[in-house]
C-alpha positions in Angstrom: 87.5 -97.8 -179.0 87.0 -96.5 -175.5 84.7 -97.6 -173.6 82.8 -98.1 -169.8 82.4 -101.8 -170.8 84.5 -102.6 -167.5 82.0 -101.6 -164.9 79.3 -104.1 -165.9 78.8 -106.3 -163.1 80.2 -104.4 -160.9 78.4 -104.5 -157.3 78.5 -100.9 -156.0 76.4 -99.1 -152.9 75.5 -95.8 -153.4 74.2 -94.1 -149.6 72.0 -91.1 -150.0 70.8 -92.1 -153.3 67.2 -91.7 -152.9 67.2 -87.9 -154.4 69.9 -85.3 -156.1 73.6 -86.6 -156.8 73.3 -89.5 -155.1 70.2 -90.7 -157.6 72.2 -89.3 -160.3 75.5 -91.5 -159.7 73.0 -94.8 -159.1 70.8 -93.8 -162.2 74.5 -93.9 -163.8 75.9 -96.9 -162.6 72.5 -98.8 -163.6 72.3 -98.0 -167.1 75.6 -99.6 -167.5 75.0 -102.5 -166.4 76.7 -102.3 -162.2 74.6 -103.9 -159.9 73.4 -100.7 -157.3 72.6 -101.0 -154.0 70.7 -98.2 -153.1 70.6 -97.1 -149.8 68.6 -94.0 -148.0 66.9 -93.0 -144.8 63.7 -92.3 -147.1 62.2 -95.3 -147.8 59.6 -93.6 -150.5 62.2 -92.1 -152.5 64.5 -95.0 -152.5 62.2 -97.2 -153.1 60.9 -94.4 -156.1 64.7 -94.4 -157.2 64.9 -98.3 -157.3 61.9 -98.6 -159.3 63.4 -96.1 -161.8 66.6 -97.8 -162.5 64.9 -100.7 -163.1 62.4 -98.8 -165.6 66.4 -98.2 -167.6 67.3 -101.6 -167.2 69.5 -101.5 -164.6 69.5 -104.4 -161.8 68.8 -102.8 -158.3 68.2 -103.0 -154.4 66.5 -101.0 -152.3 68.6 -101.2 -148.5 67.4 -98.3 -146.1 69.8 -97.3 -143.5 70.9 -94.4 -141.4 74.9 -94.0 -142.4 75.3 -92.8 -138.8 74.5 -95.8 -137.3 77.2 -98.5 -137.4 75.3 -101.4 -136.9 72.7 -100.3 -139.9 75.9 -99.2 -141.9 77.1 -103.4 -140.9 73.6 -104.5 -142.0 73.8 -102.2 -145.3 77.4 -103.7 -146.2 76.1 -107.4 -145.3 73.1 -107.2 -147.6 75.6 -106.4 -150.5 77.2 -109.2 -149.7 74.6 -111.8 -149.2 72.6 -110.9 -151.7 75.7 -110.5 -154.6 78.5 -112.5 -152.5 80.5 -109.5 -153.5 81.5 -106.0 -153.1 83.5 -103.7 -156.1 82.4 -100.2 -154.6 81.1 -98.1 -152.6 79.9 -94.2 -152.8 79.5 -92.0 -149.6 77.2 -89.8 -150.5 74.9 -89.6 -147.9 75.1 -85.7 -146.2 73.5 -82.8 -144.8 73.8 -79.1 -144.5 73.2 -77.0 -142.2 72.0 -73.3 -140.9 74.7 -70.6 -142.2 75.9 -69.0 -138.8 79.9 -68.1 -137.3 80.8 -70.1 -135.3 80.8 -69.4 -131.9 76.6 -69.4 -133.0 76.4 -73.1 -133.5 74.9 -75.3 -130.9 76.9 -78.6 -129.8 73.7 -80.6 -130.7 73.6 -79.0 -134.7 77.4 -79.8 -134.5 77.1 -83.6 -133.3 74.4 -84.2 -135.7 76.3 -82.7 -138.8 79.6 -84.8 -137.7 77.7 -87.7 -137.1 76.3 -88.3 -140.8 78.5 -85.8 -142.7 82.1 -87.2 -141.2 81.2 -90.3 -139.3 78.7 -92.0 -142.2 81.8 -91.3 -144.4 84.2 -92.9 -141.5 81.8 -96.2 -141.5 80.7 -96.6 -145.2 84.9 -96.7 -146.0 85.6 -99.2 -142.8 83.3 -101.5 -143.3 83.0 -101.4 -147.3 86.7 -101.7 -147.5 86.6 -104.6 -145.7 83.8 -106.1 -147.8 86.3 -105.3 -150.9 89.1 -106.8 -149.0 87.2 -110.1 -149.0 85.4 -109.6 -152.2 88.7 -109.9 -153.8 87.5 -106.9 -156.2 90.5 -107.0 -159.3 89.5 -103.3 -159.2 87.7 -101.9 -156.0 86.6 -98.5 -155.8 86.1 -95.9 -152.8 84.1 -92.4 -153.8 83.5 -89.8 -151.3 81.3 -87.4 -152.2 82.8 -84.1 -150.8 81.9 -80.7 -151.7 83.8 -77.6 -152.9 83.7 -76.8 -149.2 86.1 -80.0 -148.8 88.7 -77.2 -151.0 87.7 -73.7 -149.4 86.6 -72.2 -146.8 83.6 -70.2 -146.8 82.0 -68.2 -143.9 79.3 -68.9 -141.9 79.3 -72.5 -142.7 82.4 -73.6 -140.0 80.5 -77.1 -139.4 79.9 -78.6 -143.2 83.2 -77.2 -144.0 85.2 -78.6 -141.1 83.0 -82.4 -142.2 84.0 -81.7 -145.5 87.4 -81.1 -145.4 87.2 -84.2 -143.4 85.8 -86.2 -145.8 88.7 -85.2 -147.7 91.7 -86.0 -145.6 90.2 -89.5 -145.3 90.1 -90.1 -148.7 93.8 -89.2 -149.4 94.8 -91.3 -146.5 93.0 -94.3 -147.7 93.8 -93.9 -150.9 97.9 -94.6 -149.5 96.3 -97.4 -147.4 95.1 -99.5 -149.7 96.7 -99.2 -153.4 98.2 -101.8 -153.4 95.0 -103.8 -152.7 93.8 -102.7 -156.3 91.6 -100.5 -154.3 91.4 -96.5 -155.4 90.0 -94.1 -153.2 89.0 -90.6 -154.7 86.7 -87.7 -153.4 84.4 -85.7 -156.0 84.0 -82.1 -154.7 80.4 -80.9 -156.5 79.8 -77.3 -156.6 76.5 -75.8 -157.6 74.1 -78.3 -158.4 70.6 -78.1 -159.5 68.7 -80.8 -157.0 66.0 -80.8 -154.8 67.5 -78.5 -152.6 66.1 -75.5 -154.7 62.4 -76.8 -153.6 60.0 -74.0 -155.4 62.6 -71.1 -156.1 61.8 -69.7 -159.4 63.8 -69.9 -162.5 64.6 -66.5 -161.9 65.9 -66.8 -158.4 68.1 -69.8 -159.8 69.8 -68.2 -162.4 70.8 -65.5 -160.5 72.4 -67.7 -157.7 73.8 -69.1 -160.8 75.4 -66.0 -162.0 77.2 -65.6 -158.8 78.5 -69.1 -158.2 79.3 -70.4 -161.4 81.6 -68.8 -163.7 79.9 -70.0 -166.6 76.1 -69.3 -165.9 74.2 -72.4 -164.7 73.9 -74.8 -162.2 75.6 -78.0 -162.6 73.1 -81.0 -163.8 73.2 -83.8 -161.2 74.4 -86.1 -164.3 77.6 -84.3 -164.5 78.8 -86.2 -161.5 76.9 -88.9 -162.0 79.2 -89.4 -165.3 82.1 -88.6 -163.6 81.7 -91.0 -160.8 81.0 -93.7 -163.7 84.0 -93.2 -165.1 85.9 -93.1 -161.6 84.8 -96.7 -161.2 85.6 -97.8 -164.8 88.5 -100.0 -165.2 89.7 -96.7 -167.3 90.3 -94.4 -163.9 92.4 -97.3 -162.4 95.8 -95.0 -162.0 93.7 -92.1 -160.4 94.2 -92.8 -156.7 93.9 -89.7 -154.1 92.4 -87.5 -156.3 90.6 -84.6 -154.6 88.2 -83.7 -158.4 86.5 -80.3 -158.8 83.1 -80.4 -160.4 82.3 -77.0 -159.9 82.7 -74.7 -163.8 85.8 -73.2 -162.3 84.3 -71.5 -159.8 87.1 -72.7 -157.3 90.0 -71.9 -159.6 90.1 -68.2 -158.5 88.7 -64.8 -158.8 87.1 -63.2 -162.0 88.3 -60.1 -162.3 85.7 -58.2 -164.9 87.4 -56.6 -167.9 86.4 -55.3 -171.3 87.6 -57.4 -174.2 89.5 -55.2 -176.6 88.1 -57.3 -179.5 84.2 -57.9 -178.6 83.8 -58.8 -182.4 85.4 -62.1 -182.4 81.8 -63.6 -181.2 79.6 -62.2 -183.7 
């Protein structure tokens, strides 16, 4: 029988895991059995996500750091180490958006900050985790950059994410050539439309129709999705899936619906 058995005792950091996705994928890797280092710029809600893992079971850390910010991104990576003496994975999710405007509309400063955390966060969480699964040894390391669909497409008015994005996604494919034959697989997950946070106070209403537009099959995506994904991207099952750029996204990115009326409406009744 299949099963996830493989991750158990797996020691894995998870950055921007205090809310969303990022909470989703440690939430995951908790309840079967990894050993999570969460890591945030919000203490309360990573400290709030910590003490919810362990509520399922799951063994935890709490590490705050800014993923832009090599030595905190060195201090992050030690921690793992020191406190585990090992490191089998690690999931750059921390990110931001930002302000939809064309290009030529975007300040340096909004630029430099999106880059910084977006491109460069990515750029130091694979560095220095690497090397921390270099020396760990890991019989089956694990790299996950958590992209968007804007890593895949373009899309207007959002020049910045897109560019860090697609960045994210170049880095992962390059890596993933680096360092297979280390036993260490790289892959990028490429969310689409989620239901997180980010929605705030909009009203079931408002939601559904943003869903109707973006997702092919009527709803937002629910943060678990990924987080099941990324649980079986670190199982010892995913271990010939290197370089993979992976859709989440209900289609949405395979193309254009063109509307047509079924000759045969009957076959649902």
């Amino acid at each position: 029988m299949t099963n996830f058995l493989s991750v158990k005792d797996k020691v894995v950091i998870v950055t921007g895991a205090a809310d969303g996705l990022g909470q989703a994928i440690a939430k995951c890797y908790g309840e079967n059995g990894m050993k999570v280092i969460v890591s945030d710029i919000n203490v309360e809600k990573g400290t709030q996500t910590e003490l919810e893992i362990k509520e399922l079971g799951g063994e935890v850390r709490f590490f705050p750091a800014d993923v832009s910010d090599e030595a905190q991104v060195k201090k992050l990576i030690n921690f793992a180490m020191d406190t585990y003496g090992r490191l089998d994975g690690i999931v750059n999710n921390a990110g931001i958006s930002a302000d939809n405007r064309p290009m030529h509309e975007y300040s340096l400063a909004e630029y430099e900050r999106l880059m910084s955390i977006n491109l460069k966060g990515v750029f130091l969480g694979m560095k220095y985790g690497i090397e921390a699964i270099l020396k760990s040894k890991s019989p089956s390391g694990f790299v996950l950059n958590i992209a968007s669909m804007a890593g895949i497409e373009g899309n207007s008015a959002m020049g910045a994410y897109v560019g860090s994005k697609h960045g994210a996604v170049g880095f992962t494919k390059t890596a993933a050539l680096d360092y297979a034959k280390y036993n260490i697989t790289v892959n990028a997950i490429c969310p689409g439309t989620f239901r997180t946070s980010i929605w705030g106070d909009a009203s079931e209403e408002v939601i559904q129709q943003y869903a109707n537009v973006f997702s092919p099959n009527g709803r937002l995506g629910d943060s678990k999705e990924v987080g099941y994904l990324a649980l079986f991207l670190a199982s010892d099952l995913a271990r010939y899936i290197n370089g993979a750029v992976i859709p989440i996204d209900a289609g949405s990115g395979a193309g254009k619906i063109t509307p047509v009326t079924w000759e045969h409406p009957e076959i649902l009744e």
